[in-house]
C-alpha positions as CSV (number, residue, x, y, z in Angstrom):
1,X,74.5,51.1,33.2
2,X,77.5,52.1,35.2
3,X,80.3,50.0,33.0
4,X,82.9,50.7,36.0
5,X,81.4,47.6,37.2
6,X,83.1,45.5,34.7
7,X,86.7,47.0,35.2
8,X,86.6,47.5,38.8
9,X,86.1,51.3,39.3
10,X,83.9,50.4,42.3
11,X,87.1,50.6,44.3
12,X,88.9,53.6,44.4
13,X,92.2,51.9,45.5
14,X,91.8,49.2,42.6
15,X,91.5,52.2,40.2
16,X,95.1,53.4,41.4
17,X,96.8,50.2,41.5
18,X,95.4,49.2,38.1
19,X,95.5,52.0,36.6
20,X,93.2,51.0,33.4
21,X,92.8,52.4,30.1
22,X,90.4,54.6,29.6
23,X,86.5,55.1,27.9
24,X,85.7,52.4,25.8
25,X,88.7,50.2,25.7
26,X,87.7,50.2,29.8
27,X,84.4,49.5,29.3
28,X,85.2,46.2,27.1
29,X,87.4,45.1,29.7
30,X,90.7,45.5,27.1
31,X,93.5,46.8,29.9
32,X,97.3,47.7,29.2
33,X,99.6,45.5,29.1
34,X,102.8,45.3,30.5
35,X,106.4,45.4,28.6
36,X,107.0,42.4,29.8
37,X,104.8,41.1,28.2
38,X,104.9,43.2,24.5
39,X,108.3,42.7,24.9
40,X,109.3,46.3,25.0
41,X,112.6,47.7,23.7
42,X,115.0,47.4,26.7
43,X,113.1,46.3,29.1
44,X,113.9,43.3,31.4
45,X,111.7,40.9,33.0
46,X,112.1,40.4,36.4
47,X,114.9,37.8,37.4
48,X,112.0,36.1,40.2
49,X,110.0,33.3,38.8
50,X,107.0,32.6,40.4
51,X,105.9,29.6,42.4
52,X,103.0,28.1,40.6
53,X,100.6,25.2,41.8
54,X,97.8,23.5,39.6
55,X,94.7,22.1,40.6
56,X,93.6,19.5,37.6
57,X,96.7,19.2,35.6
58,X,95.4,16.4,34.7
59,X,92.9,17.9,32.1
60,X,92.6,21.6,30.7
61,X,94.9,22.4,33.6
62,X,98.1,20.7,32.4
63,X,97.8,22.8,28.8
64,X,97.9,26.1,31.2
65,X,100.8,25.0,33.6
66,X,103.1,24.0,30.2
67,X,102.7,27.2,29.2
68,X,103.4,28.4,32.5
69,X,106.2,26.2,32.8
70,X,108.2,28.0,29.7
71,X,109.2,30.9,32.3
72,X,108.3,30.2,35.9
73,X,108.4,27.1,38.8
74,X,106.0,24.2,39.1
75,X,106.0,24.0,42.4
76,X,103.2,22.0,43.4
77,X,100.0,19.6,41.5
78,X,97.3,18.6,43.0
79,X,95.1,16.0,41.0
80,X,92.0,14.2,42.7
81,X,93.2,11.0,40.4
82,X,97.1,9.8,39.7
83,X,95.8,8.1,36.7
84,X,94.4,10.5,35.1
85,X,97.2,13.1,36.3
86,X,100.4,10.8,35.6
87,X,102.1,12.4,32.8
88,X,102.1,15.7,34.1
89,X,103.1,14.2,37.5
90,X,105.9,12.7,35.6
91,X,106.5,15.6,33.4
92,X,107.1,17.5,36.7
93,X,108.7,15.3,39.4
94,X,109.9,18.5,41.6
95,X,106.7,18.9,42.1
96,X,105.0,18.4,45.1
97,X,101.8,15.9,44.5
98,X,98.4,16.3,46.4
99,X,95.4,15.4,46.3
100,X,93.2,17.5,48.5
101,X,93.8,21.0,47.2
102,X,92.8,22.5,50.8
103,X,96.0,20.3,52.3
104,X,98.3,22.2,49.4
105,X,97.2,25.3,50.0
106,X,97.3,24.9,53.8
107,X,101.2,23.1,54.0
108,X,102.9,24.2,51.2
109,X,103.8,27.9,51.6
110,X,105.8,28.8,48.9
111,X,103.2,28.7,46.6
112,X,102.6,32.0,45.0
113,X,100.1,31.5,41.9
114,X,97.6,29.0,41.6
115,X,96.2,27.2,38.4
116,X,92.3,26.2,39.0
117,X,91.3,23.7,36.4
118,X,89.1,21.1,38.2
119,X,85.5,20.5,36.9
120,X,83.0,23.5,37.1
121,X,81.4,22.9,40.2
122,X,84.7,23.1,42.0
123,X,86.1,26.4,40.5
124,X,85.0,28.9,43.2
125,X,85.9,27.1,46.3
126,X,89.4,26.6,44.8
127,X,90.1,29.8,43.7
128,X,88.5,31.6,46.8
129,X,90.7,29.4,48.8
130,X,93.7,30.5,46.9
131,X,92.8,34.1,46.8
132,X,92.6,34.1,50.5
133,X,95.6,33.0,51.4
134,X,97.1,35.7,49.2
135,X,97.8,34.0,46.1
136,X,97.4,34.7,42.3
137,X,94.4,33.0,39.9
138,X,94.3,31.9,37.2
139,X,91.3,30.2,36.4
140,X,90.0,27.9,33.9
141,X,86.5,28.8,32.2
142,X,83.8,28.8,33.0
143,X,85.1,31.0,35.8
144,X,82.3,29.2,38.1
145,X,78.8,27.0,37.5
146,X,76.3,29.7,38.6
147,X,75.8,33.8,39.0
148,X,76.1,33.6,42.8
149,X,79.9,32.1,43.0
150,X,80.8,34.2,39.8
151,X,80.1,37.5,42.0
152,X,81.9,36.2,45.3
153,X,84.9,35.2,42.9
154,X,85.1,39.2,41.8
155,X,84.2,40.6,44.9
156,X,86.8,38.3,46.2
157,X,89.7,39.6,44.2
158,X,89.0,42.9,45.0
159,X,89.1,41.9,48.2
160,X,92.2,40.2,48.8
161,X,94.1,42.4,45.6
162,X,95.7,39.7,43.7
163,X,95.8,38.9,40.1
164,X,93.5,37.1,38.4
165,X,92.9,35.5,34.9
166,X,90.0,33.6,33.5
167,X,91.4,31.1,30.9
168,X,89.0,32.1,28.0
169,X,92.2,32.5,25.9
170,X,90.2,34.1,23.2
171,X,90.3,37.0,25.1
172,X,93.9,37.7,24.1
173,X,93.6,37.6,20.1
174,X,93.7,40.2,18.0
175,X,90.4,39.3,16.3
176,X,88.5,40.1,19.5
177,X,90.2,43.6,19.2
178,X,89.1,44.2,15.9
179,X,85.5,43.6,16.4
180,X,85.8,46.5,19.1
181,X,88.0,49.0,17.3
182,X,85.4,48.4,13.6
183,X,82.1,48.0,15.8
184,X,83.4,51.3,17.4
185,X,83.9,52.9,14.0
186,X,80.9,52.6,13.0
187,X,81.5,49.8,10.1
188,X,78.0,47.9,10.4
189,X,76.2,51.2,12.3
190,X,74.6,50.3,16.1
191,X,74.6,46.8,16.4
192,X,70.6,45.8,17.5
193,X,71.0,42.0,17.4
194,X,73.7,39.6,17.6
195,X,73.9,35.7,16.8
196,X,76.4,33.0,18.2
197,X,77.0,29.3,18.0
198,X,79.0,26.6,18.8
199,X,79.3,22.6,18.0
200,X,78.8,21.3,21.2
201,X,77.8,19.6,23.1
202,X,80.5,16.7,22.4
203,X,79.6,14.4,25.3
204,X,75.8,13.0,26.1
205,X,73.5,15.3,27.0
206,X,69.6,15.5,27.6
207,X,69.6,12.7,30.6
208,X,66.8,13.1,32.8
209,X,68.1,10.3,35.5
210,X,71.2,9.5,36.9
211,X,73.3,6.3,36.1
212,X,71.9,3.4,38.0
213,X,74.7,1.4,38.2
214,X,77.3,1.9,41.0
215,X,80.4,0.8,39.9
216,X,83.4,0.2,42.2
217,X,85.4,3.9,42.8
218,X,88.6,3.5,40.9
219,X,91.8,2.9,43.1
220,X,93.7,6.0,42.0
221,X,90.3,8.3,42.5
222,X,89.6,9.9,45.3
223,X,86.1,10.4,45.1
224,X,85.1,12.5,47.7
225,X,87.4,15.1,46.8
226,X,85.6,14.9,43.4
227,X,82.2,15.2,44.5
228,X,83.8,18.7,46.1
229,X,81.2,21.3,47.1
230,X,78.3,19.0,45.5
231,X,75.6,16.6,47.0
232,X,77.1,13.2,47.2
233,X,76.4,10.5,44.9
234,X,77.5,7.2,43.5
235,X,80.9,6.9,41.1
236,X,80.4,6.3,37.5
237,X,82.2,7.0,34.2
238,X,79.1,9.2,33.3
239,X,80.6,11.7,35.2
240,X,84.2,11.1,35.3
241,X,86.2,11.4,33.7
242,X,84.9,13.7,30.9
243,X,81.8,13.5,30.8
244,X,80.7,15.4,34.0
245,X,80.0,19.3,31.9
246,X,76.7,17.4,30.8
247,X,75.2,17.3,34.7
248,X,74.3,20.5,36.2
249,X,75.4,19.6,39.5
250,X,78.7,19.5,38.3
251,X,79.3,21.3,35.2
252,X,77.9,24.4,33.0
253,X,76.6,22.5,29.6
254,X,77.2,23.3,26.3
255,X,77.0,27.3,27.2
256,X,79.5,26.9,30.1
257,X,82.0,25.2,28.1
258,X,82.2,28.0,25.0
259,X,79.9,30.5,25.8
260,X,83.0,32.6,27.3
261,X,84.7,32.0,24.1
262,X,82.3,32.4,21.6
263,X,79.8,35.4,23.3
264,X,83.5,37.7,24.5
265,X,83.9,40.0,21.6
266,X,80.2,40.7,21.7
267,X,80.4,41.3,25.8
268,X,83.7,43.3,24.8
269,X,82.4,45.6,21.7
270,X,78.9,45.7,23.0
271,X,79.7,47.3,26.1
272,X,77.3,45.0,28.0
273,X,76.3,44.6,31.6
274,X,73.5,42.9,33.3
275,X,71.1,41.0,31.0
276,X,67.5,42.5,31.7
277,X,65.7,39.8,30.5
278,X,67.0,35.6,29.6
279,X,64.9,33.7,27.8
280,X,65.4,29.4,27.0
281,X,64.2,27.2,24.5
282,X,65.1,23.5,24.9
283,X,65.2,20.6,22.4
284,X,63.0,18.9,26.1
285,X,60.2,20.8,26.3
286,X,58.5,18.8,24.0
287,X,59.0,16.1,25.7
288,X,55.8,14.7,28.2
289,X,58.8,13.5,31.1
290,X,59.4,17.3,31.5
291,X,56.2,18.0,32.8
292,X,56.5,15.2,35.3
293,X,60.3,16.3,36.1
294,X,60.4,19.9,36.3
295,X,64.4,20.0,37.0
296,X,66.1,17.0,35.4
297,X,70.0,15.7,36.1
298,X,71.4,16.5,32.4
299,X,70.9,19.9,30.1
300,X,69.0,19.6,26.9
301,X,70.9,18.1,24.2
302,X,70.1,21.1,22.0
303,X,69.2,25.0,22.8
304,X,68.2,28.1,22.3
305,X,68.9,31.0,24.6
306,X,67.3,34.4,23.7
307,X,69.1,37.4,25.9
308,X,67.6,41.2,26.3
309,X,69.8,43.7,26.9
310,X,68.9,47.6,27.6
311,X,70.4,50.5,26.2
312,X,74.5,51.6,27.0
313,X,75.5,55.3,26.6
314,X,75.0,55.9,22.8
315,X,74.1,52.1,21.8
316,X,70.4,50.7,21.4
317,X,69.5,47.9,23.6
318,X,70.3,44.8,22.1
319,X,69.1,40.9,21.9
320,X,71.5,38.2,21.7
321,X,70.7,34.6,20.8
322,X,73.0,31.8,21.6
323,X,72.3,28.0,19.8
324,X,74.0,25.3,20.4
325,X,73.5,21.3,19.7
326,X,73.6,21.7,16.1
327,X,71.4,24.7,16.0
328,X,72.4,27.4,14.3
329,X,70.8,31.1,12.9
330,X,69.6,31.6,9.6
331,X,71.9,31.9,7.0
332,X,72.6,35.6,6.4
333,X,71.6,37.1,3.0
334,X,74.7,38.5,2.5
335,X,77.2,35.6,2.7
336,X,77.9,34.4,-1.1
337,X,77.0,31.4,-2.6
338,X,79.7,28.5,-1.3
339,X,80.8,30.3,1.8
340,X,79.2,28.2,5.1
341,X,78.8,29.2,8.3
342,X,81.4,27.9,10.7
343,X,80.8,25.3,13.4
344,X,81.4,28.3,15.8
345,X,80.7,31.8,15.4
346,X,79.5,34.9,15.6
347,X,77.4,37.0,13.5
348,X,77.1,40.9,14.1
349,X,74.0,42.9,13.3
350,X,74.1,46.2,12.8
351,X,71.9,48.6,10.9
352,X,74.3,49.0,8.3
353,X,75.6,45.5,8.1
354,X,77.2,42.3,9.2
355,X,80.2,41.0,10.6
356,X,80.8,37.3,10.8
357,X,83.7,35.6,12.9
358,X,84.6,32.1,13.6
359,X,85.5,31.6,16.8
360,X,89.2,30.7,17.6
361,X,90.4,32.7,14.8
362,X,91.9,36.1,13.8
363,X,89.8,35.9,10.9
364,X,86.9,39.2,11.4
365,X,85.3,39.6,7.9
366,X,82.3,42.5,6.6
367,X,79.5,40.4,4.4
368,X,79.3,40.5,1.7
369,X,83.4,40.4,1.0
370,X,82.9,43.7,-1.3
371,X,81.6,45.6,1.7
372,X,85.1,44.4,3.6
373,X,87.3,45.3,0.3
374,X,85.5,48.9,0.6
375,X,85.8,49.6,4.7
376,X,88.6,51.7,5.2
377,X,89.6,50.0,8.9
378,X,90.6,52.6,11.6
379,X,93.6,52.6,13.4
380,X,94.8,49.9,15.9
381,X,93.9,51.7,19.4
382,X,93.6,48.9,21.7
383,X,96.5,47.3,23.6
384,X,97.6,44.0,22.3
385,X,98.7,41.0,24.0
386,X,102.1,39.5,22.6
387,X,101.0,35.9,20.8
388,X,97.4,36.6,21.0
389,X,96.1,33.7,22.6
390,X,98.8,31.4,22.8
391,X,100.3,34.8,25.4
392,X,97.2,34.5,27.8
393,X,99.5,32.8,30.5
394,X,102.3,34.9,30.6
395,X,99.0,37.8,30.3
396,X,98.5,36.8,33.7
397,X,102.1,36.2,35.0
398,X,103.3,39.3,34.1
399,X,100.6,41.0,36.1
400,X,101.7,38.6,38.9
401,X,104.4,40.3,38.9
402,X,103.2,43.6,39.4
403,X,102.4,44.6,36.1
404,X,99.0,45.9,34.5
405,X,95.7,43.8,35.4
406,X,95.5,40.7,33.1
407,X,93.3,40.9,30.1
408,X,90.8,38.6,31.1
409,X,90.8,39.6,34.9
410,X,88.0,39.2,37.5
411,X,86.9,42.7,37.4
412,X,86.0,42.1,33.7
413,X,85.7,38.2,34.0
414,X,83.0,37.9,36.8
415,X,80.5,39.7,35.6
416,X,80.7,38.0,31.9
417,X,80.2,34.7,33.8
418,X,77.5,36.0,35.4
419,X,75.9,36.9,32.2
420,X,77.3,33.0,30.1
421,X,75.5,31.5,33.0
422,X,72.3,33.3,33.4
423,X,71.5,31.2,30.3
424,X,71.7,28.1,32.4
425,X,69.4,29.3,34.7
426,X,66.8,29.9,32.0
427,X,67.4,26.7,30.4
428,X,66.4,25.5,33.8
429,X,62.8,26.8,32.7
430,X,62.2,26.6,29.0
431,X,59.5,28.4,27.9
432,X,59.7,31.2,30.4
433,X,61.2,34.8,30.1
434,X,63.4,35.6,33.5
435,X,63.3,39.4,34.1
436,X,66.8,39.8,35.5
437,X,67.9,42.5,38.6
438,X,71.6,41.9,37.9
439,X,72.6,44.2,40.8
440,X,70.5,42.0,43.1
441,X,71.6,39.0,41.7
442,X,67.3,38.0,41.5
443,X,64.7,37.0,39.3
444,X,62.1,39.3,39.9
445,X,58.9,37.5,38.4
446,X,59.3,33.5,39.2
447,X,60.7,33.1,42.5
448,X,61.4,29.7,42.0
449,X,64.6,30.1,39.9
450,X,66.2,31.9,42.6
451,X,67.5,28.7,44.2
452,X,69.4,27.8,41.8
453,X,71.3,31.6,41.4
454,X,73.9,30.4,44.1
455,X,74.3,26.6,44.7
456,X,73.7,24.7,47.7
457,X,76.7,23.4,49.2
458,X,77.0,20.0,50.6
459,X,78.3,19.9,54.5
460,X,82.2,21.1,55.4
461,X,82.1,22.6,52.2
462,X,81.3,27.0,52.1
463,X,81.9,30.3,49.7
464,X,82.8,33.2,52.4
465,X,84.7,35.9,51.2
């Protein structure tokens, strides 16, 4: 596996104008970071602020454009419903208010940096729109709904050389560094197998029809704009204004919505690329309407995704399983009597033991605890990211403005989403392994889950990069 294709390396130019960290801390997609953003002694930020526009402020996106806020302009928000949109668009009244992010991008030319936090299935039209016109991403995670916009969104910011940021904020935290630098050492020996979680989904899921009723579109929605990229189809509250990550034409299910959280570290210390193989397991497929349906509205309300990897440099191939709807992996041997597993996790196996960490936390712990009392840990080698994840913003801004590539950048945030999201294609088809050509972006032994690798786009609506 060539790892330069998570960091960029590709692109000679990109190499020199990045200039990324070496070997390993490369391969994991870990970059330098900017004074500016560790707050070096002396240094100065630059006077400038940026220019920044959001798409969805009203949801995830209004979190990222505070933040934001704390050091640069808000310029511009652009929200498909005022309702759902109003505080920040009172929180913000110099800013310009649109609803039709295409219009924004296309009148308003001070914009410099753009916010994407719309539903899934609009991600990679906004942000390639954005990127072409010159401006910097960042983008909420998922970084797009399926494989084929995930690689266009990379390729894309090679292309057109402006920053990028995938808001999995995780990425910034010092426990993600820690699995690296102890995985590296050798604390748990190669690492064959590894195990991850999460609580979701919190929103319906396992629908094999659509809503039948067709109420009356909302007067501050614009529903058209909604739809986006997507077939048309009636308004109803089952999709908006939550519960739309639960439909596959519009969002990325359970997996989409932590799978770049909770499976990062083990993309990070594992060194991984392409997947070879995917493999799903559905709480549906003992159901008799799945025969009769083969591809339903709604994912399965519970899952199991198994996912081959082959062997990188000096470390064995490895399989890692992801569960989510209240599955969850055995309980290891090793954790004590009265400690549970967390509602979100991570389990490490290596040949010489475990590492368990919840997600969202600093907290990286050796089981059993006497194995962590006795692990003398190496030294702190990888760059760190001032506030860990509360810092991933200003991550991003201060490579904006010139400085090293964002920690969670395109080069190293595209082909992760590839690999989240390949599990959403095998859920597609419980029951059957997909052998996976990841340079090729194809299944090469059931043709029929090709067509769902890149989305079809409803009419007036395209991905060229």
């Amino acid at each position: 596996m060539d790892y330069s294709k998570l960091i960029g390396e590709k692109d000679e130019k990109a190499i020199s104008r990045r200039k990324f960290v070496g070997g390993m801390a490369a391969a994991a997609g870990i970059t330098l970071v900017p004074r500016y953003v560790l707050g070096g002694k002396g240094y100065q930020a630059p006077s400038d602020k940026l220019n920044i526009a959001c798409i969805g402020p009203g949801g995830m996106g209004g979190n990222n454009t505070n933040k934001c806020a704390q050091t640069e302009n808000i310029v511009a928000l652009c929200d498909v419903d005022d309702e759902k949109a109003a505080k920040m668009f009172a929180k913000y009244p110099n800013a310009k208010k649109y609803k039709d992010f295409r219009k924004m991008l296309e009148q308003q030319k001070d914009i410099e940096a753009v916010i994407v936090a719309p539903p899934d299935h609009s991600h990679a039209v906004a942000a390639l729109a954005a990127m072409q016109l010159g401006k910097h991403v960042y983008c909420q995670k998922p970084l797009t709904r399926t494989v084929g916009e995930a690689r266009r969104l990379t390729e894309a910011a090679r292309k057109y050389k402006v920053a990028t940021q995938m808001g999995n904020q995780g990425h910034s935290n010092e426990g993600l560094r820690l699995v690296c630098e102890w995985i590296w050492d050798g604390a748990i020996g190669p690492v064959r197998e590894v195990h991850m979680w999460t609580n979701r989904p919190v929103w319906p899921q396992g629908m094999f029809k659509r809503p039948s009723e067709t109420p009356p579109v909302p007067a501050s929605l614009d529903w058209d704009m909604w739809i986006g990229p997507s077939a048309m189809r009636p308004y109803s509250p089952a999709y908006h204004p939550f519960n739309w990550r639960a439909w596959q034409d519009f969002g990325a299910g359970a997996l989409g919505d932590m799978g770049c959280h909770v499976m990062d570290a083990a993309f990070s210390a594992l060194k991984l690329g392409y997947p070879s193989s995917v493999e799903a397991l559905t709480s549906d497929i003992v159901v008799e309407m799945w025969k009769k349906q083969e591809n339903k509205e709604s994912y399965p309300s519970a899952s199991v995704v198994h996912y081959n990897f082959p062997a990188r440099g000096d470390m064995p191939p490895v399989r890692l399983h992801w569960y989510d709807g209240g599955m969850k992996p055995e309980r290891p041997e090793e954790l004590e009597a009265g400690r549970e597993l967390p509602e979100s996790g991570t389990i490490f196996v290596g040949d010489k033991g475990k590492i368990i960490t919840p997600t969202y936390t600093e907290s990286v712990r050796i089981i059993p605890e006497t194995k962590m009392q006795e692990y003398k840990r190496p030294a702190k080698t990888l760059p760190r990211v001032k506030g860990g994840q509360e810092g991933h913003e200003q991550n991003w801004i201060a490579a904006c403005k010139g400085g090293e590539p964002a920690c969670s950048n395109f080069d190293y945030s595209g082909p992760f989403t590839e690999t989240v999201v390949m599990g959403n294609l095998a859920i597609r088809f419980p029951g059957k392994q997909l052998v996976w050509d990841g340079v090729n972006m194809k299944v090469t032994n059931f043709e029929a889950a090709n067509e769902f690798v890149f989305p079809k786009y409803r009419e007036g609506w395209a991905l060229t990069t």
